[in-house]
C-alpha positions as CSV (number, residue, x, y, z in Angstrom):
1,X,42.0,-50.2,7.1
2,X,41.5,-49.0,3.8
3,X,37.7,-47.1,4.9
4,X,39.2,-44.9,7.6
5,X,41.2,-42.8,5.0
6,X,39.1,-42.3,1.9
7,X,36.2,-41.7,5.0
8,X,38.2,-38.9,7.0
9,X,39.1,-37.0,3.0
10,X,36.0,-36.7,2.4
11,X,34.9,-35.4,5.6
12,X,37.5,-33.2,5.2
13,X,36.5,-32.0,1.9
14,X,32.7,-31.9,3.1
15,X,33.2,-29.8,6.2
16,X,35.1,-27.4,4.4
17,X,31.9,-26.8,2.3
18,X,30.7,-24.6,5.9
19,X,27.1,-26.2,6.4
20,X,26.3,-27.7,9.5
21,X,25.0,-31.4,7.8
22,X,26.3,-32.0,4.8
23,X,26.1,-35.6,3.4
24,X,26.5,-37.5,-0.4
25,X,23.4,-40.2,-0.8
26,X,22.9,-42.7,-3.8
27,X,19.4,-43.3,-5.0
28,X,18.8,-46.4,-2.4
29,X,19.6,-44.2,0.2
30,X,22.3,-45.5,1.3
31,X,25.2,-42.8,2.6
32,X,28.4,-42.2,0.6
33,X,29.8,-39.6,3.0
34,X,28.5,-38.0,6.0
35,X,29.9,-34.9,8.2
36,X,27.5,-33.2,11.0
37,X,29.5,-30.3,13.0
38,X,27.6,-31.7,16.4
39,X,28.3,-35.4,15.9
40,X,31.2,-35.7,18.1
41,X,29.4,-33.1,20.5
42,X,26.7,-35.6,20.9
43,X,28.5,-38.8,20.7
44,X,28.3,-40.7,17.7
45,X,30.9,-41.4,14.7
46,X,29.9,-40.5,11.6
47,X,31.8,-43.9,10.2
48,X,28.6,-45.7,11.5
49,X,26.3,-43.9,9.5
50,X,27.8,-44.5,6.4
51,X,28.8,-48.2,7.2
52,X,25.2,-48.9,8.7
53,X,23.3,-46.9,5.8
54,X,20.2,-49.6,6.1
55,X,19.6,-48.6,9.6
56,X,21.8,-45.3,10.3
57,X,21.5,-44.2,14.0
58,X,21.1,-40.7,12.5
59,X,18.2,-40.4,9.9
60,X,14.7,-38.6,9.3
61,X,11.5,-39.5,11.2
62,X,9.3,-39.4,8.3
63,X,11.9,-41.6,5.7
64,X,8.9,-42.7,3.7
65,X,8.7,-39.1,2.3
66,X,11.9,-38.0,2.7
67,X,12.8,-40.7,0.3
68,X,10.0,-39.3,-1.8
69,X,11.9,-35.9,-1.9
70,X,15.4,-38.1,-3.5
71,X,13.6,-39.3,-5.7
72,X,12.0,-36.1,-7.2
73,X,15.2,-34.5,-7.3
74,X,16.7,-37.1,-9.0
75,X,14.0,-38.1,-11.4
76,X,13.3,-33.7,-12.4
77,X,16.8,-33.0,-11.9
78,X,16.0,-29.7,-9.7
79,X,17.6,-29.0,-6.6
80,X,15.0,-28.7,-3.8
81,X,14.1,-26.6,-0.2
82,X,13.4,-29.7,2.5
83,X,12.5,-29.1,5.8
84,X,12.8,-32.5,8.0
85,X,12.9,-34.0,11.3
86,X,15.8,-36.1,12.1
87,X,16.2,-38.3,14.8
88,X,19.0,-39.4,16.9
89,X,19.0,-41.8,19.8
90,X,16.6,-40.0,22.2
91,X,16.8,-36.6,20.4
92,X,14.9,-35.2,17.7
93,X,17.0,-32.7,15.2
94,X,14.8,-30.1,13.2
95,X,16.9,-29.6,10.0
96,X,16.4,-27.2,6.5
97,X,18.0,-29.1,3.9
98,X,19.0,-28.0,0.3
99,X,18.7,-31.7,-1.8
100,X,20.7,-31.2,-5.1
101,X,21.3,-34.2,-7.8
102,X,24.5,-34.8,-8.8
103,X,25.6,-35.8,-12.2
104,X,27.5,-38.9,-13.3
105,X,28.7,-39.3,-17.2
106,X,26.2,-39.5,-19.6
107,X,24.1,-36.8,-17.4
108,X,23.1,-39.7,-15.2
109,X,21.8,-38.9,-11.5
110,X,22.2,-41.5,-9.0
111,X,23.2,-39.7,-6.1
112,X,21.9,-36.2,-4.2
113,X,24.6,-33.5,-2.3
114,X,22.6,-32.6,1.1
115,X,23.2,-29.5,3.0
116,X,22.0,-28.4,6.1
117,X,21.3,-26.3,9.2
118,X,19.8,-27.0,12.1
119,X,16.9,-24.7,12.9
120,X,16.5,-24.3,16.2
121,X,19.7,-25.1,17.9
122,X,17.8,-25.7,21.1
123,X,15.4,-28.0,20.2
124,X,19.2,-30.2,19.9
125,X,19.3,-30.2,23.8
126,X,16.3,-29.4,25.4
127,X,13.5,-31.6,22.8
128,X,14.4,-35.0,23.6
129,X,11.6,-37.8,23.2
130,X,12.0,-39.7,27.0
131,X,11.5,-35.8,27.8
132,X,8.2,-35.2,25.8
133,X,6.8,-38.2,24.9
134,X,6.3,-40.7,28.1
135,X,4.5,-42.8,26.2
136,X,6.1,-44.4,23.0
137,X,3.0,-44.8,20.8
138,X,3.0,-40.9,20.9
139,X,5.8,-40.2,19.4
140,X,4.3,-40.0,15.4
141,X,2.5,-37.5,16.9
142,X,4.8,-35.7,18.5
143,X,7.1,-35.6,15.2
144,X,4.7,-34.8,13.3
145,X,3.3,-31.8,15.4
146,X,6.8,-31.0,15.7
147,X,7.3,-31.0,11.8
148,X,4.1,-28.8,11.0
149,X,5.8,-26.3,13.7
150,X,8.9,-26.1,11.8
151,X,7.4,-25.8,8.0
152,X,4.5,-23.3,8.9
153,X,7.3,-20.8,11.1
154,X,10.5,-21.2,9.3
155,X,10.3,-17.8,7.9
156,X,8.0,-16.6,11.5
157,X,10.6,-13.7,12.2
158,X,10.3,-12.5,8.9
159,X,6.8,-12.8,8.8
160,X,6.2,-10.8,11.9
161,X,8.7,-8.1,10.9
162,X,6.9,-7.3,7.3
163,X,3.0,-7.2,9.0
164,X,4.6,-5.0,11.5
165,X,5.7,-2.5,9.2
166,X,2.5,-2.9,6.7
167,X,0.3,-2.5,9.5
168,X,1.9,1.2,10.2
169,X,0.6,2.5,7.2
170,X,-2.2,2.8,5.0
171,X,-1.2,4.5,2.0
172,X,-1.9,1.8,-0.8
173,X,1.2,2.5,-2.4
174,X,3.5,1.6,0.5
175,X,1.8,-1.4,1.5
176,X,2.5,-2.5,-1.9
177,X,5.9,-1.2,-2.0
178,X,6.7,-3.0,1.2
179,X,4.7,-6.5,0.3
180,X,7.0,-7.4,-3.1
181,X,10.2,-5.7,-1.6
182,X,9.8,-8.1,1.7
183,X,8.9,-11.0,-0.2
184,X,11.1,-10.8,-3.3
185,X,14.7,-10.3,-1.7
186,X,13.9,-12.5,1.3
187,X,12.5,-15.3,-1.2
188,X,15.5,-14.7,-3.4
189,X,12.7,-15.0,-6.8
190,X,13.5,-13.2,-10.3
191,X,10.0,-11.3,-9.4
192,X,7.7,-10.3,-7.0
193,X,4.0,-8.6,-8.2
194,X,1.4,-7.6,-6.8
195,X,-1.3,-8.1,-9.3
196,X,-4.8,-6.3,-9.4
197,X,-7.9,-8.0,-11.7
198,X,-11.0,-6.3,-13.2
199,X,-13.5,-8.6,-13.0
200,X,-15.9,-7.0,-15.7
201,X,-13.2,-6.6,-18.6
202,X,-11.0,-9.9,-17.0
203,X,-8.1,-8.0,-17.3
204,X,-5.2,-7.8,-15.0
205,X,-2.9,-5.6,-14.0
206,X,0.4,-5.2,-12.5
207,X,0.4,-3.0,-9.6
208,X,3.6,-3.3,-8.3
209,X,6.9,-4.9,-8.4
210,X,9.9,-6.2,-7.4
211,X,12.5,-7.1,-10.2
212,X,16.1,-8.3,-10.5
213,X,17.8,-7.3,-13.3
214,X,18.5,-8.5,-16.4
215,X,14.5,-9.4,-16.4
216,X,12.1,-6.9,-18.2
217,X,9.8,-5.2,-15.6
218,X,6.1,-5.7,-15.6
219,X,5.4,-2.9,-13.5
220,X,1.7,-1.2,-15.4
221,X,1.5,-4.8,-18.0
222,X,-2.1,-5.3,-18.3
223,X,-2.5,-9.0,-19.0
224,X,-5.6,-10.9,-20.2
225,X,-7.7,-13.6,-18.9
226,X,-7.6,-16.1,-21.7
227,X,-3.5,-15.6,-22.3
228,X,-2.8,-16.4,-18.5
229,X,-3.4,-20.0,-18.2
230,X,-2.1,-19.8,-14.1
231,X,-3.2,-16.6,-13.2
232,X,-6.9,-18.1,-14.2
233,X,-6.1,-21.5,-11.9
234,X,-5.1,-18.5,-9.0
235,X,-8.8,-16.8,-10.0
236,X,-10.3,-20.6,-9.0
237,X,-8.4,-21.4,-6.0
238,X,-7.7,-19.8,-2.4
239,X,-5.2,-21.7,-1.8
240,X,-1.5,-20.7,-3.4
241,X,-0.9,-22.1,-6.7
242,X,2.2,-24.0,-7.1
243,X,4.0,-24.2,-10.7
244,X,7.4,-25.8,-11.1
245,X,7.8,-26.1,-14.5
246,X,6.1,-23.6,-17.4
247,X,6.6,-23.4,-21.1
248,X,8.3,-20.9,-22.8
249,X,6.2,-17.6,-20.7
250,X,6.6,-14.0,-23.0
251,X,8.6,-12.2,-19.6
252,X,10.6,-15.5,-19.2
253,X,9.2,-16.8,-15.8
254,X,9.7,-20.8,-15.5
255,X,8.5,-21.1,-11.8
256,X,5.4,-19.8,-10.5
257,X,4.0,-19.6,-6.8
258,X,0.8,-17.4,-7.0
259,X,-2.1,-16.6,-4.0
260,X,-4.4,-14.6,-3.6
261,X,-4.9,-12.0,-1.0
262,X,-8.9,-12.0,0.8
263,X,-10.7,-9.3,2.6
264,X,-14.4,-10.7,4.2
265,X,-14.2,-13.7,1.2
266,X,-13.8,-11.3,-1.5
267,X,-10.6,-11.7,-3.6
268,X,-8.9,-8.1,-3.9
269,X,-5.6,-8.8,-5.3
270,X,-3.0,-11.9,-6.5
271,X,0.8,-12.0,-5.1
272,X,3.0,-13.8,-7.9
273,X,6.5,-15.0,-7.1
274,X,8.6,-15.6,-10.5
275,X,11.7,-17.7,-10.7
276,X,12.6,-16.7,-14.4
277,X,16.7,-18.5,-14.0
278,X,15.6,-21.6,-13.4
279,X,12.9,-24.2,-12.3
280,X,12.2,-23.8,-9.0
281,X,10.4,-25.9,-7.1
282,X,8.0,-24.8,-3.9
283,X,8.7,-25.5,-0.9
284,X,5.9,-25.8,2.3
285,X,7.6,-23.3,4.1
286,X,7.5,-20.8,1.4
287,X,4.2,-21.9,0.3
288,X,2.7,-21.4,3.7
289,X,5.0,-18.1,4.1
290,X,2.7,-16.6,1.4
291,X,-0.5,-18.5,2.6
292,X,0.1,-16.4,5.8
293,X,1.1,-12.9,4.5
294,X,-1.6,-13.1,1.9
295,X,-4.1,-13.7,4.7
296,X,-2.4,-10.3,6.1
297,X,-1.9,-8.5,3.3
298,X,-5.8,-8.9,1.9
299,X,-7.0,-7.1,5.5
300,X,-4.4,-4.3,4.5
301,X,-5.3,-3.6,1.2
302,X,-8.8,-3.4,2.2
303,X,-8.3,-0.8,5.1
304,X,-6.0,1.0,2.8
305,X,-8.1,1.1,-0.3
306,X,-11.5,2.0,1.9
307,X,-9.3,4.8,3.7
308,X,-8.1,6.2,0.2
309,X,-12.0,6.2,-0.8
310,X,-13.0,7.9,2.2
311,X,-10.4,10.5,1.4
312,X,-11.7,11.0,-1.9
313,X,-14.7,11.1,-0.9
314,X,-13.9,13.7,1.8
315,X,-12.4,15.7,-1.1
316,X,-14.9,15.0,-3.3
317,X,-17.3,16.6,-0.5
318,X,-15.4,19.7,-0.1
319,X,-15.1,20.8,-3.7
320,X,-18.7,19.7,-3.6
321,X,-19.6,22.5,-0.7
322,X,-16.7,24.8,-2.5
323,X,-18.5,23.9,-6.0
324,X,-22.4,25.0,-4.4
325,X,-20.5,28.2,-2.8
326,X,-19.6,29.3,-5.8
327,X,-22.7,28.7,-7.7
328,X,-24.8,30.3,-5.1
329,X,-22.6,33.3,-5.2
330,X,-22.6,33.2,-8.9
331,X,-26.6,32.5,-9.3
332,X,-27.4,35.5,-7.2
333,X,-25.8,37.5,-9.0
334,X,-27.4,35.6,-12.5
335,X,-31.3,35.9,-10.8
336,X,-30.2,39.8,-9.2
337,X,-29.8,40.5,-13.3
338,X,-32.6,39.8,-15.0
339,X,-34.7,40.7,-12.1
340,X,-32.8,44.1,-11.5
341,X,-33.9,44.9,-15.4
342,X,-38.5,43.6,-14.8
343,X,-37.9,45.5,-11.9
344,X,-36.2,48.6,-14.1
345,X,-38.1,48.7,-17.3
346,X,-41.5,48.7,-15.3
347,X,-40.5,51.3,-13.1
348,X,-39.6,53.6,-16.1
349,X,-43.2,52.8,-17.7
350,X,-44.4,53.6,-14.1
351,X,-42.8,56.4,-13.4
352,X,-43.8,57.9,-17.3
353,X,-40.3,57.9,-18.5
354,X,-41.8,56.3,-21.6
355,X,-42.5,59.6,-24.2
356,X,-44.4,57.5,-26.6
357,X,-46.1,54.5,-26.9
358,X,-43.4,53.0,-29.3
359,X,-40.9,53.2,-26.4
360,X,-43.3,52.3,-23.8
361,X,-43.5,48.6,-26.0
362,X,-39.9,48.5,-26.1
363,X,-39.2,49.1,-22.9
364,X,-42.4,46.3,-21.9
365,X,-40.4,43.8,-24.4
366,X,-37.0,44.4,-22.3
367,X,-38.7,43.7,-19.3
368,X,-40.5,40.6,-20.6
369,X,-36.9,39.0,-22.2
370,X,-35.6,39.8,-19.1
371,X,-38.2,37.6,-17.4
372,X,-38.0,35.0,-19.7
373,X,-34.1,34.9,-19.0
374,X,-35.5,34.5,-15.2
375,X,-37.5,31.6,-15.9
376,X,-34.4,29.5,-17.7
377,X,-32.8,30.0,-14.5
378,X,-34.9,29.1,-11.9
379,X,-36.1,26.2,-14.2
380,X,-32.7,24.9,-14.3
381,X,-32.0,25.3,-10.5
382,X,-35.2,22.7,-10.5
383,X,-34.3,20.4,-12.5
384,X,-30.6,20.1,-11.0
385,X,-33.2,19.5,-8.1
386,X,-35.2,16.7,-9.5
387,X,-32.2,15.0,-11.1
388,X,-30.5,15.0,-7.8
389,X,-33.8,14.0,-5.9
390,X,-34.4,10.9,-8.3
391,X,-37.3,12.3,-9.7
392,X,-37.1,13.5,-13.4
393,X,-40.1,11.8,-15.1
394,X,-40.1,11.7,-19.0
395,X,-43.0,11.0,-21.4
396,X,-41.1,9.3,-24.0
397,X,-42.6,9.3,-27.5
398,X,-41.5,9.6,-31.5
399,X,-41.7,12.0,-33.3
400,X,-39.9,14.5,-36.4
401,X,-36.4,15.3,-36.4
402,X,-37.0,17.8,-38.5
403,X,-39.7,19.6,-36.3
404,X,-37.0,19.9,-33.4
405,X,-34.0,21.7,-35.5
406,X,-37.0,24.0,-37.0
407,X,-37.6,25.0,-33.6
408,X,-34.4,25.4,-32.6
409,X,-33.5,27.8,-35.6
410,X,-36.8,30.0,-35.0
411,X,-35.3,30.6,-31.1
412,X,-31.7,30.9,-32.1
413,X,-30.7,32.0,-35.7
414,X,-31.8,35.5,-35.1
415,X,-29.2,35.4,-32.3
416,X,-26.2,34.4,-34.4
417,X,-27.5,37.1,-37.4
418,X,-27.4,39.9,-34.8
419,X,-23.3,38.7,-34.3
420,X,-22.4,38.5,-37.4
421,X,-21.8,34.6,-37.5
422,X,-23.1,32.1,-40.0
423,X,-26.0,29.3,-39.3
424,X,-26.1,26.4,-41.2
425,X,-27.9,23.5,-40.7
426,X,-27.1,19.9,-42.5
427,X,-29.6,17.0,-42.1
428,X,-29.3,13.3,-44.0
429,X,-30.6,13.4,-46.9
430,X,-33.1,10.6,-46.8
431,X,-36.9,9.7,-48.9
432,X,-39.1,9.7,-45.7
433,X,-38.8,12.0,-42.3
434,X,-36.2,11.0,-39.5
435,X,-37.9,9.9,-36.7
436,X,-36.4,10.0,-33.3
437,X,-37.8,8.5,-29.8
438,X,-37.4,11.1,-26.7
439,X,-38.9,13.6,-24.9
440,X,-39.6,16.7,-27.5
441,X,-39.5,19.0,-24.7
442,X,-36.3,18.4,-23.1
443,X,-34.5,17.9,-26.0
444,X,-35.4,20.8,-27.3
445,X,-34.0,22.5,-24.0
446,X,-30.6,20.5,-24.3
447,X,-30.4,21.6,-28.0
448,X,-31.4,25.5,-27.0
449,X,-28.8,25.3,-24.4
450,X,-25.6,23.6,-26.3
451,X,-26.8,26.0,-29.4
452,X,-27.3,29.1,-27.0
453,X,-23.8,28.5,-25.5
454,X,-22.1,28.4,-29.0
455,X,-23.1,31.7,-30.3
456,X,-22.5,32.9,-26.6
457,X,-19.4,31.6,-26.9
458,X,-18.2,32.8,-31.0
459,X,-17.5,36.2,-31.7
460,X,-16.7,35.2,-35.2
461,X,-17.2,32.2,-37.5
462,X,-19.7,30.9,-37.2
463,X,-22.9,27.6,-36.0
464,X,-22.9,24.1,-37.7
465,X,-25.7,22.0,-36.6
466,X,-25.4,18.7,-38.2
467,X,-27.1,15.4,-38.0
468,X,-26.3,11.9,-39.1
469,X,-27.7,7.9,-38.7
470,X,-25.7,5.6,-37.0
471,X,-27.0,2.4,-38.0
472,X,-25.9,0.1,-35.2
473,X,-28.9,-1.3,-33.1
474,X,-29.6,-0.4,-29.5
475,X,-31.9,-1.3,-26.1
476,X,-33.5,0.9,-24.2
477,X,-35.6,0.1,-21.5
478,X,-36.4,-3.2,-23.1
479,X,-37.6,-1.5,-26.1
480,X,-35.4,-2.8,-29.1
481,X,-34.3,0.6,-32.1
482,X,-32.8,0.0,-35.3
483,X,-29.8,3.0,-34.6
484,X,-29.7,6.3,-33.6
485,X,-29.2,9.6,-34.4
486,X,-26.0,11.8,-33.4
487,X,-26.2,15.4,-33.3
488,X,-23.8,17.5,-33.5
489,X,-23.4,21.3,-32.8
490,X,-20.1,23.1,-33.3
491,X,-18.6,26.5,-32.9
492,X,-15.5,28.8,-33.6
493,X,-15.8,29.7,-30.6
494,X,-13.3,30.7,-27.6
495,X,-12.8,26.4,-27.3
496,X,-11.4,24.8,-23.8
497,X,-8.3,24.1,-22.8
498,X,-7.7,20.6,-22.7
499,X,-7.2,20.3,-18.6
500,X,-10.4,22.1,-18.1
501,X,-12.9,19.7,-20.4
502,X,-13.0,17.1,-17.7
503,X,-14.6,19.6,-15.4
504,X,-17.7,20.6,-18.0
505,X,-20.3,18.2,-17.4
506,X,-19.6,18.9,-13.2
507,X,-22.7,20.6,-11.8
508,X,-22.2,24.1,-10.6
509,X,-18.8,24.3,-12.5
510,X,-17.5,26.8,-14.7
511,X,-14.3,26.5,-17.0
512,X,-11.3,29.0,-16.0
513,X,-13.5,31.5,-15.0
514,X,-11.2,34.4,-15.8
515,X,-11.9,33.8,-19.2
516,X,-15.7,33.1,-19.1
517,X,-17.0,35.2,-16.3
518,X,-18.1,38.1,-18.5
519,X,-20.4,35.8,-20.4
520,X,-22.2,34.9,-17.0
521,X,-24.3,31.6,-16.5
522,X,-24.7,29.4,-13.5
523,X,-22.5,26.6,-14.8
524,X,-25.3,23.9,-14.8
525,X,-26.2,23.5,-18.8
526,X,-24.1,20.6,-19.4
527,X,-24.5,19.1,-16.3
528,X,-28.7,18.9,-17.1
529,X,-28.1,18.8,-20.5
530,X,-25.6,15.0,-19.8
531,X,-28.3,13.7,-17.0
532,X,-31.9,14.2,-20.0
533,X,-29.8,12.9,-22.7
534,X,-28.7,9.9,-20.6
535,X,-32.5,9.5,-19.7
536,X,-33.2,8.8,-23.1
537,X,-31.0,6.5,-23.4
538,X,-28.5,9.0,-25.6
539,X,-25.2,9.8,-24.2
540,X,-23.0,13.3,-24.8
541,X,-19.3,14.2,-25.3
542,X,-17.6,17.2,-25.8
543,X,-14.8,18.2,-27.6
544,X,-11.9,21.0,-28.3
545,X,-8.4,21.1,-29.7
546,X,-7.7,23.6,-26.9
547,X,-8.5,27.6,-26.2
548,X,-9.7,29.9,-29.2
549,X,-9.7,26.3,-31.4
550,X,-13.5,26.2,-31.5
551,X,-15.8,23.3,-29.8
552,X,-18.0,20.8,-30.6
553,X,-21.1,19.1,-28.4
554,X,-22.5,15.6,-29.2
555,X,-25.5,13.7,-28.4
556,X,-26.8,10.3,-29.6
557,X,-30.7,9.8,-29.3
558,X,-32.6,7.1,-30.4
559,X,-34.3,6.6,-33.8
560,X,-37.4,5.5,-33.5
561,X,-37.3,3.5,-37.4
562,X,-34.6,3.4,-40.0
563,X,-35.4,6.3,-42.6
564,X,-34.8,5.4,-46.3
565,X,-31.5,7.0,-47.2
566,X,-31.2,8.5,-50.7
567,X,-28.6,7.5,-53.0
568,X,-26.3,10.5,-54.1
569,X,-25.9,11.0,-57.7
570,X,-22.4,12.4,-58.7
């Protein structure tokens, strides 16, 4: 008499927690309290299930691992997601439980509070096991199939409804967007990222994000390789990576579930859930949840990303045709000039406009400059056309540093004299002769253009052309040099605004041409002046503090062996 009362209060209390299945269960698994909504729909009391807890005529298929589940929460002390398959008479019962431990005094857990819904009401009524399963040795089988079903689609609508809306786009940006949204509020996590990784510099990189406040964003973080234990045990697995329990993480996360999304068996991004409140532990439905939408979501980024290249590359094309437009219109009009004056000069001397043989000379040497002007032009339209057809040779050899900046001044100081501007030129001071590896000729033509342009350039002030050792060694073309040799030639000059120095080295390109079109040139210099030095295993930088600030020109070549450096005496 006394069980009937103390029974029906706590089915009370238990139904009034609103689950469908909601039960209290010691760690023998025996049942302290038990209330189902459909138990009296489907004919049983729930007094027997609690009075016949050894064999209870409502209990899971698989009890061996159910059992398993009680345990781990009691022994971690975490509630847990369960998906199970319950059985009653000649109906099976596909349930999602929520298993949480309950504590005794002393912070002892001996029992578990179960909650449940049913989830798929018409499996109740319409999956019976007479109906499916004639034969009786089938029905493992059959529960087990049944159970796969349940844990792989639990989450099938939502599933569906996210590809459906990623697959209607491929802007990058929104596939991203849409992926940690979807996943984060649906999942209920502290975070959601998408995560990118550079494989060269093993560096990673949060790409985008879903956050719930009061945790820090990591929206941009760049994280490294050796620093992210789990992110490097994603790197090494395709499957999802499931972490209950971390140490003390820098943005707070305690629970991790990674994976990482595939395109054609190349890896293109990771998708990190973060429980940052609490350990959280993983269940198969969620684990296969992002199994599948990584599978998905590795196809979209892949379209996306290869359309967003393809539209670069379209653009890159068309400022290409826009770029060679230009530079035709422009060139004509640089070959018309020079050409315009041979053709002028002569037909003075032709014609006897000349009155004297002193004039006839100066009007010859007009007319030869202006041919030599001709010939820099149309030799740089053929390099730009053996660079671009793969075929610049060099002869690479050593020789005098100090032969190629005496050159460079006989060509070029006269030029600066006649406006106005100092020339200077500073070399190490060093015991023996600096000797560079290159091709004398073509540095020579880099060095007449980047000098050429800086007194073209300067209306006042003046030319600095420097050198000096850097001493770190280098391999070029499996020859081994002790350092190299930077150069430097800066100006006064009219500078470049910061947004345009991006643009120099671009073939065909000219900066802000309002400013520079009265000084003419085909906008190639740089451009053939970046691929030789390259060639020679230098490279070449440019730099300005902005318009009318002056500019300087770099370039690193080799040095063929280390010269003996004389010690300044103050």
């Amino acid at each position: 008499m006394t069980s009937a009362p103390v029974f029906s209060a706590t089915t009370i209390c238990l139904s009034d927690l609103g689950p469908e299945l909601v039960y209290l269960q010691n760690n023998q698994g025996q049942y302290l309290s038990f209330y189902w909504k459909y138990a009296e729909e489907y004919g049983f009391n729930p007094e027997d299930v609690i009075r016949n807890s050894e064999n209870p005529a409502f209990a899971p298929v698989e009890m061996n691992q159910y059992r398993e589940h009680i345990q781990r929460v009691m022994e971690r002390r975490i509630p847990e997601t369960y998906h199970c398959l319950f059985q009653y008479g000649d109906y099976t019962v596909p349930m999602e439980l929520v298993i949480t431990p309950v504590f005794n005094s002393g912070e002892v857990v001996s029992s578990v509070l179960v909650m449940g819904h049913c989830l798929d009401e018409k499996v109740i009524s319409k999956t019976s096991y007479t109906a499916l399963t004639p034969e009786p040795d089938s029905y493992q089988n059959l529960a087990q199939q049944i159970m796969r079903n349940i844990r792989r689609h639990p989450y099938q609508n939502l599933l569906g409804e996210l590809l459906r809306n990623i697959r209607k786009t491929l802007d990058l940006d929104i596939i991203w967007r849409q992926t940690v949204d979807g996943l984060g509020e649906t999942l209920e996590v502290s975070r959601c990222l998408i995560i990118s990784y550079d494989m060269e510099n093993k560096v990673f990189r949060v790409e985008a994000e879903y956050c719930q406040k009061p945790y820090k964003p990591m929206l941009g973080e760049r994280l490294y390789l050796e620093n992210e234990p789990y992110l490097q045990q994603a790197l090494q697995s395709s499957d999802p990576v499931a972490l209950d329990e971390l140490a003390v993480e820098t943005f707070e996360q305690k629970s991790v579930l990674i994976a990482s999304t595939f395109y054609q068996n190349q890896r293109n991004a990771l998708i990190c859930l973060q429980q940052c409140d609490r350990h959280r532990y993983w269940g198969e439905a969620e684990i296969e949840l992002l199994r599948e939408f990584a599978a998905q979501v590795g196809t979209a980024i892949a379209h996306a990303t290869l359309y967003k290249e393809l539209e670069l590359a379209s653009k890159k094309a068309e400022e290409a045709s826009r770029l060679k437009s230009d530079f035709l219109a422009s060139t004509s009009h640089e070959l018309r000039t020079p050409l315009n004056g041979i053709i002028g000069f002569l037909r003075l001397i032709l014609d006897g406009m000349a009155d004297d043989p002193l004039e006839q000379r100066e009007f010859l040497e007009e007319a030869h400059k202006s041919a030599l002007h001709l010939l820099n032009l149309i030799n740089d339209i053929l390099d730009v056309a053996k660079i671009e057809a793969g075929k610049l040779d060099l002869e690479l050899s050593d020789f005098r540093l100090g032969l190629l900046f005496e050159n460079v001044e006989n060509f070029t100081r006269t030029q600066a004299l006649q406006k106005k501007l100092s020339y200077e030129i500073q070399t190490p001071s060093t015991r023996d002769p600096i000797m560079v590896y290159g091709n004398y000729q073509r540095l020579l033509q880099v060095m007449l253009n980047l000098v050429g342009n800086a007194i073209k350039f300067t209306h006042e002030g003046g030319i600095t052309i420097s050198a000096d050792i850097l001493k770190k060694p280098l391999t070029f073309n499996g020859q081994k040099f002790p350092g190299s040799v930077r150069i430097r030639v800066a100006d006064t000059g009219i500078g470049v605004a910061l947004e345009e120095q991006p643009r120099l080295f671009q073939k065909f390109s000219t900066v802000d041409g309002g400013r520079t079109k009265k000084y003419g040139g085909t906008g190639l210099g740089l451009a053939i002046s970046q691929k030789l030095i390259e060639a020679m295993g230098g490279t070449i930088n440019f730099f300005s503090m902005g318009e009318d600030l002056g500019s300087t020109v770099t370039f690193t070549v080799p040095l063929f062996q280390m010269p003996i450096m004389k010690v300044s005496q103050d």
